[in-house]
C-alpha positions in Angstrom: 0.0 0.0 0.0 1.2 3.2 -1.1 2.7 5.7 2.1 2.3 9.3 0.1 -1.6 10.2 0.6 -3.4 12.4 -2.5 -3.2 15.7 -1.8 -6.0 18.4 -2.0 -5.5 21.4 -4.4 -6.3 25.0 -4.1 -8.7 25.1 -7.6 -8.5 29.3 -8.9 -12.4 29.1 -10.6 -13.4 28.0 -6.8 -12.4 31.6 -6.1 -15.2 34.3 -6.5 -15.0 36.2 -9.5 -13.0 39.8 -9.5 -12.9 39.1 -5.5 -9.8 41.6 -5.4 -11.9 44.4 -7.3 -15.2 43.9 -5.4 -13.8 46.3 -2.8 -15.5 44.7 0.4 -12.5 42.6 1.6 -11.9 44.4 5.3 -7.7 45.1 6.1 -6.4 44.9 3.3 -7.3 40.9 2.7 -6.3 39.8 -0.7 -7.5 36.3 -2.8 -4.1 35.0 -2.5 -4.1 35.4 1.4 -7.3 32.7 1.3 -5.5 30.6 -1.2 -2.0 30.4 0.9 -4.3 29.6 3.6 -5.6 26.5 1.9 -1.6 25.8 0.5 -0.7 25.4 4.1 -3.8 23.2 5.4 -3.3 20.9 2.3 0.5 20.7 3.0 0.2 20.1 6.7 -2.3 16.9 6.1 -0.2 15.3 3.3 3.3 15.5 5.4 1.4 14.4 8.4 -0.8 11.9 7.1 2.6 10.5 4.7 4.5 9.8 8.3 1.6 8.7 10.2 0.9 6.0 7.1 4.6 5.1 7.0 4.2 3.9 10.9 1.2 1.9 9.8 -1.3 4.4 12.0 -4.6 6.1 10.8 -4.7 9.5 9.2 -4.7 12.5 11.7 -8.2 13.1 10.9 -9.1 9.8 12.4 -6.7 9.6 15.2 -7.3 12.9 16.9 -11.2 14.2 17.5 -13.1 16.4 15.4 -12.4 19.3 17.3 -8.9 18.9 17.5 -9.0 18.9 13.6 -11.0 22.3 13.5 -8.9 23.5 15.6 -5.5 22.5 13.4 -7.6 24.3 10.6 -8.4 27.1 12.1 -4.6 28.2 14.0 -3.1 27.3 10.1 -5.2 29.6 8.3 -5.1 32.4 11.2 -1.0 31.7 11.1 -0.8 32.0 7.1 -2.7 34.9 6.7 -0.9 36.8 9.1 2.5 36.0 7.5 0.8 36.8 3.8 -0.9 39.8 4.9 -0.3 43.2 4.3 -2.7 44.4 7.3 -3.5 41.9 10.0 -1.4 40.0 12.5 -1.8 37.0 14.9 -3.2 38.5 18.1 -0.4 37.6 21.2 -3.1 37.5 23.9 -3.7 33.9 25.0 -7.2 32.9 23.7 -7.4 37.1 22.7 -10.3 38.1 20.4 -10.3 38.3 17.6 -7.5 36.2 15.9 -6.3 38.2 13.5 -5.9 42.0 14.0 -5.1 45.2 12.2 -0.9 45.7 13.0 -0.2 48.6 15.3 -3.8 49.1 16.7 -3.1 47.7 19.6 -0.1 47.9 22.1 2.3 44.8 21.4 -0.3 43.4 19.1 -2.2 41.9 22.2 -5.6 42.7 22.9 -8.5 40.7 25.2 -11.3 41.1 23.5 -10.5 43.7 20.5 -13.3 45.8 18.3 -10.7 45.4 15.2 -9.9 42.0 13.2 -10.9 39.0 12.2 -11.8 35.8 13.7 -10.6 32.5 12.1 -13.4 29.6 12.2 -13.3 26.1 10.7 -16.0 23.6 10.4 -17.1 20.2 9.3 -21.3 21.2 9.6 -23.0 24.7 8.3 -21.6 27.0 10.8 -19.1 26.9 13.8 -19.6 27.4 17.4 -18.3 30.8 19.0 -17.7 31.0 23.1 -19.9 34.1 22.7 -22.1 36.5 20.4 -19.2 39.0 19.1 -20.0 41.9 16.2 -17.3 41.7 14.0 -15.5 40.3 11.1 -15.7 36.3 10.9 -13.9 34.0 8.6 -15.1 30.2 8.7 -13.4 27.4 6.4 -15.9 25.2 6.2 -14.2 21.3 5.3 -14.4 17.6 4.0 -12.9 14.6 5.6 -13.8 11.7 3.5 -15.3 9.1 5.5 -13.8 6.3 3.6 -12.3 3.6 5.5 -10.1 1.8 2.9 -6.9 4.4 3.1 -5.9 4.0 -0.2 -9.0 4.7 -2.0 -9.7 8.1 0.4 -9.9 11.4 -0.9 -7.7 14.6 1.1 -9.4 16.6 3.6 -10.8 19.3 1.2 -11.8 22.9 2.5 -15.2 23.1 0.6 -16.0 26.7 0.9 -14.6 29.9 3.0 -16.8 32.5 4.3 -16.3 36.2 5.5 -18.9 38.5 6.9 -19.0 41.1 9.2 -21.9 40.0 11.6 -23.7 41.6 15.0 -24.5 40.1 18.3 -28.4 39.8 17.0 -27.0 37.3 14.4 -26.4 34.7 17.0 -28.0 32.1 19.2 -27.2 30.7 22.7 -27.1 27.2 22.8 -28.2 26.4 26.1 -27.1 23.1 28.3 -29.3 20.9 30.0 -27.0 19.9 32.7 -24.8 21.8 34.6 -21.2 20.2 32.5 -19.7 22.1 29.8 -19.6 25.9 28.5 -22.7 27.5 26.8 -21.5 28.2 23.5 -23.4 30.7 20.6 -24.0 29.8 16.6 -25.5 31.8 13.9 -28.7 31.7 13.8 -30.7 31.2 10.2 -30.5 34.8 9.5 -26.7 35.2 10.6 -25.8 31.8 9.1 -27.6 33.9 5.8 -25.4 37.1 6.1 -22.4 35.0 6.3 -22.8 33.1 3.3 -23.3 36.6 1.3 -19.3 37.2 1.9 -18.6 33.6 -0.4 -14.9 33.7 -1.1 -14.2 30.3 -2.4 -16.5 27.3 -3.0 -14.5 24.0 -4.1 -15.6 22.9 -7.8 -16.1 19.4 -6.6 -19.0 19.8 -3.9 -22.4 21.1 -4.6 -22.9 24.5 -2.9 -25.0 24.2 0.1 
């Protein structure tokens, strides 16, 4: 069995068309900033998955939860951008929001909860969970993991579509708990999950649009 797993691509007609010249992209965000983005989640899964498949283990995808996945996703794209970028830089505050902010607005690039930015989602469903109803700009890679079980017929993780849209705290729902365990978390709600998908930046040719 083959040890070097397919690899995803970043397709150019998946981008939206005269995104550059449309003139709604916030701090300066260009096309190529998304598609880097995408260069280093693709790269990331084939050298990991290549190792992991040369020990005779599972794909990453399979080995580590959902969440921890998302999470991969999101700090990669949040990491590239900032090094691509001409305007927006990791935020240095542990756990800070939002991820990404405008360079020099804030001292030392650190801010707790800033006004300015944007924050970096990922997500295998519709929409991702936030730890709160924030106004601002949100960015959410929605992906793919191929549920095939037979590694050498499975497709790459594929991010399907990316999404930016400035949104308000209105936009959102509380999900409520019904015990007393975990941390109430808030989604977009229809009409925020709406005004989110109005800010399409790429949709990959290969899946349906949703």
């Amino acid at each position: 069995m083959s040890t070097k797993p397919r690899r995803a691509a970043v397709v150019s007609s998946g981008f939206t068309k005269d995104l550059d010249m449309a003139g709604w992209l916030p701090y300066g965000l260009q096309r190529r900033d998304f598609a880097n983005a995408m260069e280093a989640i693709y790269d990331f899964f084939e050298s990991i998955n290549t190792a992991l498949m040369g020990r005779g283990l599972e794909w990453f995808e399979n080995t580590v939860r959902a969440a921890a996945v998302s999470n991969v996703i999101s700090d990669l794209s949040a990491a590239s951008v900032a090094k691509h970028s001409n305007g927006l830089v990791l935020n240095r505050k542990h756990n800070g929001h939002p991820d990404l902010i405008p360079r020099g607005t804030y001292p030392d690039d650190t801010v707790a909860a800033g006004e300015e930015g944007v924050e970096i989602k990922s997500t295998r469903g519709r929409v991702a969970d936030t730890h709160g109803a924030r106004a601002g700009w949100v960015c959410q890679f929605n992906y793919k993991v191929d549920p095939e079980p037979i590694i050498a017929r499975r497709n790459p993780t594929v991010i399907t579509h990316i999404y930016l849209a400035n949104v308000t705290e209105a936009l959102f729902r509380r999900n409520e708990r019904k015990t007393g365990l975990g941390t109430h978390t808030s989604t977009l709600d229809k009409s925020g999950l709406a005004v989110l998908r109005q800010g399409l930046i790429y949709q990959d040719p290969s899946v349906a649009k949703k």
